[in-house]
N, C-alpha and C positions, 0 to 999 in steps of 0.2 A: 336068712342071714341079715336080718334087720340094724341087729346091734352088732357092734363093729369093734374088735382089738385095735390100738395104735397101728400094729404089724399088718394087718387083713386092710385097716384102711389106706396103708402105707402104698399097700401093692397093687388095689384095686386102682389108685391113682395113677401109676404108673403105669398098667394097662390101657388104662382111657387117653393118656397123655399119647400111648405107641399110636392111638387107632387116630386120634384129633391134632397133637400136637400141643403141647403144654399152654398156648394161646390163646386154647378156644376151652377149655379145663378151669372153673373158678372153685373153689372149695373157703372160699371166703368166708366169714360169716351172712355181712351184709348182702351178697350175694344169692347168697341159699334161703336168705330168710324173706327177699324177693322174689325168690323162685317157687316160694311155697305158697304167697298169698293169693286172695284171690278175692273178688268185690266183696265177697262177703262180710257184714259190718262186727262182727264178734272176730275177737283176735285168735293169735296163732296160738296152739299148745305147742309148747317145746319140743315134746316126745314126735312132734309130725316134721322137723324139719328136715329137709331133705342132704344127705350126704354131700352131694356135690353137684357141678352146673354142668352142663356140658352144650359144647354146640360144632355139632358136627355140620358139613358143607356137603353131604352127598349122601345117596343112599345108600354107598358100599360101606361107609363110615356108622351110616345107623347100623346097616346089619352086622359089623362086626359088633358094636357094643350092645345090639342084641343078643347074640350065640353068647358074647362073656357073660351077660348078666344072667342067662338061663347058666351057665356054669356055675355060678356062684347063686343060684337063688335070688337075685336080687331086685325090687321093684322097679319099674323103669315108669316115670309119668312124662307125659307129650308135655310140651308149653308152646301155645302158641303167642296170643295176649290173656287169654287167663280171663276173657270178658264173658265168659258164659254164666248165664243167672240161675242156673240150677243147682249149683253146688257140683259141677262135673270135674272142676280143676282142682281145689284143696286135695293135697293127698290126705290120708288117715297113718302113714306110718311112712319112715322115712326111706329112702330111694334115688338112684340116681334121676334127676330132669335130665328131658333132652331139651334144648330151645330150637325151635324150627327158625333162627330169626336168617341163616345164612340161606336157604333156600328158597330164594327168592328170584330166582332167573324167570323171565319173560320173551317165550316166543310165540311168533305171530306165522303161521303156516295158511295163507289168505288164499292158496291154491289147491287148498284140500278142503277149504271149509273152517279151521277151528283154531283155536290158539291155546297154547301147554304155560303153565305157570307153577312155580314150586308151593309146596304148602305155607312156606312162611311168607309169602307173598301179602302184602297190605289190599284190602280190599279197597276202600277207597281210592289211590292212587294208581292200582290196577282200571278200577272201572273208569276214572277219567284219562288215564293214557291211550285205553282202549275208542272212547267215547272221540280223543282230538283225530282220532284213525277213522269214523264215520261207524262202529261198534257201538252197539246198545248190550247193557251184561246185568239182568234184570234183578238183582244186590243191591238191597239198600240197609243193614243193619245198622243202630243207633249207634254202634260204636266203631263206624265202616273205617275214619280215619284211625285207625287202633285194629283190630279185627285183622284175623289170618286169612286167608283164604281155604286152608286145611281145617282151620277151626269149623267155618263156616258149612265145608261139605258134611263133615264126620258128622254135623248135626240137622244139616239141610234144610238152611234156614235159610229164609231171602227174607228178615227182617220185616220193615215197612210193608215192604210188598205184599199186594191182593194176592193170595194163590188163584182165587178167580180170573184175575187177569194175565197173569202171564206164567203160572206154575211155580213147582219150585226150583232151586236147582241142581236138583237130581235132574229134571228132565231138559238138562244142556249140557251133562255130563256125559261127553261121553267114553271116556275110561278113566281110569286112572294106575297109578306107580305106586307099589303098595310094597313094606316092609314088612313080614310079618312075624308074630311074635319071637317063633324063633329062630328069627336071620334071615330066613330065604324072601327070593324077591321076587314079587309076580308081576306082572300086567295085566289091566283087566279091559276089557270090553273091544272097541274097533277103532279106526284110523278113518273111517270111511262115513256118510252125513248121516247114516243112519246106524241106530243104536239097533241093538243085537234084539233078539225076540228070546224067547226062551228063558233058560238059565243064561245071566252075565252075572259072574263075582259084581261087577262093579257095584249092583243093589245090596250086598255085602256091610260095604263100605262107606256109600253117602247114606247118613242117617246109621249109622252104627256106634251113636256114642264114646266114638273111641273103644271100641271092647275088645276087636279083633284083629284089628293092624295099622301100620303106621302108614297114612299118607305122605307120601313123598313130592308125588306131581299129579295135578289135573290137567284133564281134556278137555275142553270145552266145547261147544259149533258158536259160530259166529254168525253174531245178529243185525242186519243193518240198524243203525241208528234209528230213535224215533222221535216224532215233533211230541213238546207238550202244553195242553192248557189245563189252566187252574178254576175252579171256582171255590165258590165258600156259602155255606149256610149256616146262619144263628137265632135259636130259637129261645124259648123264652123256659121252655121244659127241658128236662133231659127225654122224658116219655116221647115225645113230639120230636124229637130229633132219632130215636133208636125207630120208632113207627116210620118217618123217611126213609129210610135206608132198609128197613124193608119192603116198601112200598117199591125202591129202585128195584130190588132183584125178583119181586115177585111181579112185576111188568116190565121185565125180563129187557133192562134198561144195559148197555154194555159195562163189563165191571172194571171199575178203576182201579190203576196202576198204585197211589196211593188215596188213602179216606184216613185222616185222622181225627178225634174227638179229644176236646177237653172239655170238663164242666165249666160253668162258666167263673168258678173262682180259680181255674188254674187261666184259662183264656184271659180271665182280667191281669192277671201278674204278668202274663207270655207276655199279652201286648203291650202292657206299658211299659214294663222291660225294655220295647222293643222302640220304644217311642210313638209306640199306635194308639189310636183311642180306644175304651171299651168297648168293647164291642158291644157289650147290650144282654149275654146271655150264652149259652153253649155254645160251641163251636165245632162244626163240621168243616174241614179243609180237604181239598179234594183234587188230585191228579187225576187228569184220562190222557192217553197218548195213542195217537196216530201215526199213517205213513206222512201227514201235512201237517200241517197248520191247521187248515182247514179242518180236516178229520177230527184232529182232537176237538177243537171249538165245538164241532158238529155233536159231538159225545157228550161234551160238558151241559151245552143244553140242552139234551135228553134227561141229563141223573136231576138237573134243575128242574124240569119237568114235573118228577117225582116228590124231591125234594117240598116245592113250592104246596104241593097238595095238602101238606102236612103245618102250613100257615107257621111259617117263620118270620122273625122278626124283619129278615134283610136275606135275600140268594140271590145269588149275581156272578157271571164269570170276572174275575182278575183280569186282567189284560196290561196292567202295570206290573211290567216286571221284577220293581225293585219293591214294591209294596207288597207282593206276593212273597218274594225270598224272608223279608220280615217278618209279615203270617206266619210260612213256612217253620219260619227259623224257631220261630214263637212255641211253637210246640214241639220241636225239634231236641232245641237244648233246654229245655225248661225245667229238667231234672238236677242239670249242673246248675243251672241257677238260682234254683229254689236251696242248694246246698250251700252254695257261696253266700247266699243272702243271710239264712238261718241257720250253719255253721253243723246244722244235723248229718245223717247218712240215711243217704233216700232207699228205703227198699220196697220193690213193687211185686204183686201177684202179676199170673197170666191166667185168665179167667176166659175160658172158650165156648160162644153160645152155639147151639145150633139158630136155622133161622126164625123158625116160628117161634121161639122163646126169648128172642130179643128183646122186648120189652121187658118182660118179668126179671131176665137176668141185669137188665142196668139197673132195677130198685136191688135185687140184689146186694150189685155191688155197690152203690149209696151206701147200703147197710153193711159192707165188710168187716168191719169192727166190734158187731154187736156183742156183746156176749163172749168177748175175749177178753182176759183178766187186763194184759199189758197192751195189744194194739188198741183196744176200747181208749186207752189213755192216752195216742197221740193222735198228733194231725195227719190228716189224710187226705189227699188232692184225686182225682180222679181220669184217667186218662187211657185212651185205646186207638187203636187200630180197629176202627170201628167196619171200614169196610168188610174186612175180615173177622168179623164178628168176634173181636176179639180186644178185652178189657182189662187196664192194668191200674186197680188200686192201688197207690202208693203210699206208704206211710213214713212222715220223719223220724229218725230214730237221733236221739239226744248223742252226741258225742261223750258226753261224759256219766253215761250209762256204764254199769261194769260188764264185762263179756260174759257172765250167764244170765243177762236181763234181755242183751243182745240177739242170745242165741235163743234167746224164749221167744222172744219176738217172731225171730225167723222158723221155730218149729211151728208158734200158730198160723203165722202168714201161709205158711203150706199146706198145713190143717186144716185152712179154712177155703183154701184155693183148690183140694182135694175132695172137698165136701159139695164145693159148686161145680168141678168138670165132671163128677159125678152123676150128680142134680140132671144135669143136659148133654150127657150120652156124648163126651169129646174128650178131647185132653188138648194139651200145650201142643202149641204151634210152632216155636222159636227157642226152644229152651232147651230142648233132647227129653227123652223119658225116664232115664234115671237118674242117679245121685239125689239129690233130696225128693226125688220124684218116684223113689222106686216104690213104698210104698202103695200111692197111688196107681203104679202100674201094674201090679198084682191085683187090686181092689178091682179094677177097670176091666181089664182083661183074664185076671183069672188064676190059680197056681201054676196050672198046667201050660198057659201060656211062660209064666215066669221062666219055668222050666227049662223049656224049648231053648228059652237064649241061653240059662245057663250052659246046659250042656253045648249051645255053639259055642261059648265062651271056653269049654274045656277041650274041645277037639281044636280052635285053634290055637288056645295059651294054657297046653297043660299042666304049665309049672306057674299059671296066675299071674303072672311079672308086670303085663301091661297093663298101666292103669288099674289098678289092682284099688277095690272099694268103691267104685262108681257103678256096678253092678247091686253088690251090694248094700249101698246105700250108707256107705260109713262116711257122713260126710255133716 
């Protein structure tokens, strides 16, 4: 029931109005035509925009305008901030949005162990409420002050974050409040500090792409707070800095909390941006965290250790707070300001090495653009999560490009980012595995793996409603 009579759309609002309350119900335009976009720099086709908005305040509310919409056939997609880089959020055909923005409750159960937060919870302002309480909640995605917490599980990403160092967080999950396709509402996993063995739904659902039901609320265990220190190394090569950082893991140096990389023409922009001097050459930035002070310090000079062997220009621990946060911040927001400066739309790969191949894979990605008809043509900055063995070419995309120059761009950028996780036997880290990834997730894994999810996807939504084309890759 995609396309709608006056009469069908007439009634379907006024069921939604019974279940939310005419309030929380936008059927706007501008409304709806926000509810459907999503970072992606090619614009909206009309035929995708979504019927109406809806924001419901509890789970009994999703699950009613779940059962309706399986009565009526009708698509249902999540929204949380819509910040996911794989194309997971755009719908392909129009449907009611739910926005998760009212489930946002926070409680803190500090005698059991763990604290409960709604899906629509902001990750950043979570982690530092939690953090002024002596909690450590090991989340850090680039778009943490924007970013759901529900977005975050469904695809079980900790961002920045080393998985080396602290996991992901799935593995501080420990249940969750789950809606499911069609209405019913489950619980998953335990109340108690440790996670279940066996079968738990819970591994269902973090890292499930959105395919098989609605998160409502997470469990978490609570982590004492942790001290941190900084260092930084800048080398004169890119070769000479990816050879460091495997030098750290492969003399089994402790793995840091964050390690980020820029080449050094995105490092010369970060820092003068930032009011710093050039630095001289690439740049390696680098968190470790301890139970002290001391501890982390004690960490930082171990990875310098490594680091140093590999003759950089300058490695040294930070110890100035405020000059660290500028570094920091340097490669942090570098994206948005490489956008504000030169008026383009930034879009980047995620390119996943294993560790022995770490050097080969940064000439690699130098060479992202070779031999592609439209990225070959722009500018391209170079930037990763390097601890995590993990590289994101960025390309400017011209503002005043037309939207299928747009969307060519972004079929090569994935083309060519499916050709290298390929290459070195991995895949995306931070991004989920389908929507524009499905492809490459059949290439990687297999049909018969494909398969598998589909038919989980039919035993739990077998009238398709949720999320409907993020499986298959209509995006």
């Amino acid at each position: 029931m995609e396309s709608m009579s006056d009469p069908q759309y007439s009634k379907m609002l006024k069921a939604l109005e019974a279940i939310v309350t005419e309030k929380y119900i936008s059927a706007s335009s501008f409304e709806r035509i926000k509810a459907t976009l999503d970072v992606f720099p090619y614009e909206l086709n009309r035929d995708q925009i979504c019927h109406v908005v809806v924001i419901p305040g509890s789970k009994e509310e999703i699950s009613e305008i779940m059962r309706y919409a399986n009565s009526i056939k009708m698509p249902v997609f999540i929204r949380g901030s819509a910040t996911h880089l794989g194309g997971n959020y755009r719908p392909h055909t129009p449907g009611i949005v739910i926005r998760t923005q009212r489930l946002d409750t926070i409680q803190l159960f500090e005698d059991y162990g763990y604290f409960e937060c709604g899906a629509g919870c902001i990750v950043g302002p979570l982690v530092d409420q939690l953090a002024g309480l002596g909690f450590f909640v090991p989340m850090a995605p680039g778009s943490r002050r924007i970013a759901t917490m529900g977005g975050l599980v469904s695809n079980n990403t900790s961002g920045h974050v080393i998985d080396a160092s602290v996991g992901k967080p799935g593995d501080y999950v420990l249940g969750l409040e789950i809606v499911l396709p069609n209405g019913e509402v489950i619980e998953t996993g335990t109340r108690g500090m440790r996670r279940p063995a066996g079968t738990d739904l819970t591994k269902f659902f973090v890292g499930g792409d959105g395919l098989l039901g609605i998160i409502t609320k997470i469990r978490m265990r609570l982590v004492p707070q942790v001290k941190q220190s900084y260092g930084i190394a800048v080398y004169r090569e890119n070769s000479a800095l990816a050879r460091g950082v495997q030098r750290m893991f492969l003399e089994r140096r402790p793995a840091p909390y964050f390690m980020e990389f820029m080449d050094e023409r995105s490092a010369n922009f970060g820092f003068t941006h930032n009011k710093l001097e050039e630095p001289g050459g690439a740049v390696n930035l680098f968190v470790m965290i301890g139970s002290s002070e001391e501890e982390a310090a004690s960490k930082v000079a171990k990875v310098l250790e490594s680091l140093k062997a590999e003759k950089p220009v300058n490695a040294y621990r930070v110890e100035d707070k405020e000059v660290w946060h500028k570094m920091w911040s340097s490669r942090e927001v570098i994206g948005s300001n490489l956008m504000q400066q030169t008026g383009g739309q930034l879009s980047a790969a995620e390119i996943v090495t294993n560790l022995k191949d770490l050097v080969t894979c940064m000439e690699d990605c130098v060479h992202f653009r070779d031999g592609m008809p439209l990225l070959s043509q722009l500018d391209m900055h170079l930037l990763g999560h390097i601890g995590g063995l993990t590289f994101h070419p960025a390309v400017m995309i011209p503002r005043e490009w037309d939207s299928k120059r747009k969307r060519q761009v972004a079929d090569e950028r994935f083309m060519r980012e499916t050709e290298l996780n390929l290459k070195y036997g991995t895949c995306g880290g931070e991004w989920g595995q389908f929507g524009k990834r499905k492809d490459f997730f059949v290439k990687r894994y297999g049909e018969n793996a494909y398969q598998i999810v589909v038919n989980l996807k039919k035993m739990f939504d077998s009238n398709n409603i949720l999320n409907p084309g993020i499986l298959e890759g209509y995006r």
